[in-house]
N, C-alpha and C positions, 0 to 999 in steps of 0.2 A: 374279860371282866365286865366289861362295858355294856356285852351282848347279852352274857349272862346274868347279872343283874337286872337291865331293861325288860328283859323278858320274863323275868321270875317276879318282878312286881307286879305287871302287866297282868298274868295272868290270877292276880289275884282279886284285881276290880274288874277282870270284864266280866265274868257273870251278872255283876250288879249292874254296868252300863248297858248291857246289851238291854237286858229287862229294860231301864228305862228310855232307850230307844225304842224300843217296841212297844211302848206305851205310849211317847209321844205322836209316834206315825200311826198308831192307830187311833190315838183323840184325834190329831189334825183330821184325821178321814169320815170323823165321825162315827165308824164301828162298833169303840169302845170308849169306856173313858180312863184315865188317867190310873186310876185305884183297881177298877177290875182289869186290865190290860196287866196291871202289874198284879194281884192276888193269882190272875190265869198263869201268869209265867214262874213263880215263882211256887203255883202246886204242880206244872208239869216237870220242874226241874228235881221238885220232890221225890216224885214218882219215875223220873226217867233219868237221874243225871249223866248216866254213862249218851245216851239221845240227845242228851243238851250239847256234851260236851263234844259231841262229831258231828253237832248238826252246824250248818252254814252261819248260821246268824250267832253262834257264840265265836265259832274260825275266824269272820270277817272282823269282827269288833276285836278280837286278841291278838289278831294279825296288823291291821290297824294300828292300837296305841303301841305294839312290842314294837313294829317298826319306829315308829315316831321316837319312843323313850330311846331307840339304838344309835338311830342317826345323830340324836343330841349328845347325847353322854360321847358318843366318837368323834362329832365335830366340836365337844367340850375338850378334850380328852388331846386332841390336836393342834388347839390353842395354846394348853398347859404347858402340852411338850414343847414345843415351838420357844414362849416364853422361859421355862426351863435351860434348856438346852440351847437355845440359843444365844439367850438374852440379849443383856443391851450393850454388853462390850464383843458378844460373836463367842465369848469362851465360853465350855461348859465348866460347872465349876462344883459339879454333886450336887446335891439339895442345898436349895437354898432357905434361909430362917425365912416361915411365912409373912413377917414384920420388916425382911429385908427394905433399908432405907436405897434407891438408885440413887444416881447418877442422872436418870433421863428426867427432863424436865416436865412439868406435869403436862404441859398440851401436847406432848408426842403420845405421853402415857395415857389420854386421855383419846386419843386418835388412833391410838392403837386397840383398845379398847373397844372403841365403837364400832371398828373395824372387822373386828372377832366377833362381836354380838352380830353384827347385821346377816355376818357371814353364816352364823348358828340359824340367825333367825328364817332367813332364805333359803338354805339348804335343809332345816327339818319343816320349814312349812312345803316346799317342793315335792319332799316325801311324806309328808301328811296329809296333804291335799289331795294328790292323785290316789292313797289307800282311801282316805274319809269318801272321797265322792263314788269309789265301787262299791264299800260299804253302801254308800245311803241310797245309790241305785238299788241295789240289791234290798234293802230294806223299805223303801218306798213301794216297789214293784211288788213285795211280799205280802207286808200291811197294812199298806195303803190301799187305796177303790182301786180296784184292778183293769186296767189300761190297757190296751196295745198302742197306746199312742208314744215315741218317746219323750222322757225327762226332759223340760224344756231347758232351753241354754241360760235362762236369766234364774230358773233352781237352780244350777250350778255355780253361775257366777254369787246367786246370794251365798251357797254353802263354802264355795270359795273364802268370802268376806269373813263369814263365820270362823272359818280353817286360821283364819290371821289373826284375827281377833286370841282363838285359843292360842296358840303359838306363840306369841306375842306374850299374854297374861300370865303362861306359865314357864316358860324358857328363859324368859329376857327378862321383862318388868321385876321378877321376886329378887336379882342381882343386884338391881337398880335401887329398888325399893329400903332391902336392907342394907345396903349401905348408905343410903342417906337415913336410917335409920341406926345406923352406928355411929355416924360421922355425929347425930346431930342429939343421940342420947346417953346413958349409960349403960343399955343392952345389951348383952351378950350376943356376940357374933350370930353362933348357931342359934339361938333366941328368934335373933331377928330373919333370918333364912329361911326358918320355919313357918314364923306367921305370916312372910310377906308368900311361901309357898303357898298360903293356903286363900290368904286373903285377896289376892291378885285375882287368881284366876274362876271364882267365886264373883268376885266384883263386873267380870267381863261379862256375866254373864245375864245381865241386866242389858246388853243391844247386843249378845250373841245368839239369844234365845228365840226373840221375835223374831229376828234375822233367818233362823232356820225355820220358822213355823212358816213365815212367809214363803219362801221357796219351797213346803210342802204345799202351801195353800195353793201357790200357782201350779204345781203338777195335778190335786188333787181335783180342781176348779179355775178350768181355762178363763170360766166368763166371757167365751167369745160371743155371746148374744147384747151383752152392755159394751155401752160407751164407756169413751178410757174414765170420766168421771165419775159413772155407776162405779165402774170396778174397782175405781180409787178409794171410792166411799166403801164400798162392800168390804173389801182386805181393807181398809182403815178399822172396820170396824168388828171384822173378825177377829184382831190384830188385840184390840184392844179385849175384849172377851177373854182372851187366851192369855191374854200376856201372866198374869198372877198365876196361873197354872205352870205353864211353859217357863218360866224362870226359877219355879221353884222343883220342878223338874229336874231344870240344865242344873242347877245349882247339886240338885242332888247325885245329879252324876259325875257332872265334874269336881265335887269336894275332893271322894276316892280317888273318881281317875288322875287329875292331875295337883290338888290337895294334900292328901294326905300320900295319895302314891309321889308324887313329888319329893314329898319330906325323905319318905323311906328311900326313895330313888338316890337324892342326895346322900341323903344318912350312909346309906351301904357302896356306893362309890368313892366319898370321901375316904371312908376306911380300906376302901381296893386301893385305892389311889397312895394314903400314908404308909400301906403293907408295901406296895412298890417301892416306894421312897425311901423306905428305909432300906429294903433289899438292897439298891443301886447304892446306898452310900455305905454299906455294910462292905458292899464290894470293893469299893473303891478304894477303902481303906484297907482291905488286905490286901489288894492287886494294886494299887496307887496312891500311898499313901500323901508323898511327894504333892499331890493335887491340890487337896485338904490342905498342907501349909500355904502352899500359893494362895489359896483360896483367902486364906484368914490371912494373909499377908497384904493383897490386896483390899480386902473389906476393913 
């Protein structure tokens, strides 16, 4: 369910991300700009969709986020169970009321918690990171000023930085976010899941952006003829040129990709997730009913 969701979102924003990557690496290059990079991609996908969709540059970007969205939702999905089934007294005990009051005091729950995020956060940035930077090889090399030189190690490490930043803003923070936004209004649950979905990772994208144009600008423009202060000045102020473009850009790709594909990500896991839940307790109660009393005997 996990794999099959992640992936059936996925591919429903990378057409649109892919186009805007291929408009950002072709501004940074100077080639094109922004608006015909994307009016060019978006008449050849017209004219050719079955060509788009087996050519390399829509595969890497839909291979890309399907992974990403898979690993999360399965190392989401491994927490729940854990927590479920395992819980805090070790018994399984069927589904539990989402509002279940524990036992465990809040700074276990709270350490437990951060404990699972960090786990989420490091294990889909791991596998987002190493997909994102073949992609942006591949994409650099494609439309960007064409090189034989390679991608130097400090693009990497900036698109790295980048990789956390998105990781971060769209996995972890929108959890954090509404719930201190339920804690502290009267918003509905799902309400607030949704806007912190969308709002997070939107937000990041204001020093994820520059971030990435800068490690295009170093592949694109060694500047090995200036001193480190020219070249400081030069990307300071390339830097700044771009930025109003480049953010409204990321912004635009990342609303779909991890925005609004977010929401729906959510949206249709939550519902995999309750069809399960009910299943197992459906079970239990024809195969074990006996459980169920215990259950309610204890709580």
């Amino acid at each position: 369910g996990d794999v099959l969701i992640g992936t059936s979102v996925t591919l429903g924003v990378a057409p649109f991300i892919s186009v805007i990557d291929k408009a950002i690496v072709e501004s940074a290059s100077g080639s094109k700009t922004l608006v015909r990079s994307g009016l060019d991609s978006i008449s050849n996908i017209m004219r050719n969709p079955v060509g788009f969709i087996k050519s390399p540059m829509f595969l890497a970007m839909w291979g890309t986020y399907a992974v990403t969205y898979n690993v999360a939702n399965s190392l989401k999905t491994l927490t729940e169970h854990y927590d479920i089934v395992g819980g805090s007294d070790g018994q399984k005990t069927g589904r539990p009321p989402l509002n279940q009051e524990s036992s465990v005091s809040s700074s276990d729950t709270n350490s437990s918690v951060s404990l699972a995020s960090c786990g989420i956060f490091f294990g889909t940035f791991a596998v987002n990171s190493g997909a994102s930077l073949m992609k942006d090889q591949l994409y650099a090399r494609t439309f960007g000023q064409k090189s034989s030189s390679p991608i130097p190690k400090m693009s990497y490490a900036l698109w790295a930085s980048r990789d956390m930043m998105v990781i971060g803003s769209s996995f972890i923070l929108p959890d954090v976010m509404s719930k201190t936004i339920v804690e502290n209004t009267d918003m509905e649950k799902q309400k607030a899941k949704s806007i912190s979905q969308i709002l997070c990772p939107v937000a990041a994208q204001f020093v994820a952006g520059p971030v990435q144009l800068l490690g295009l600008d170093i592949y694109n423009r060694p500047l090995r003829n200036m001193t480190l202060p020219q070249a400081v000045m030069e990307r300071a102020t390339f830097l700044a040129n771009g930025f109003a473009s480049v953010v409204v850009a990321r912004i635009s790709r990342i609303a779909p990709a991890y925005g609004l594909g977010g929401v729906f990500n959510t949206h249709y896991r939550d519902q995999w997730r309750e069809m399960l839940l009910d299943q197992e307790h459906q079970t239990i109660q024809q195969e074990a009913p006996w459980l169920i009393n215990v259950a309610a005997t204890r709580n």
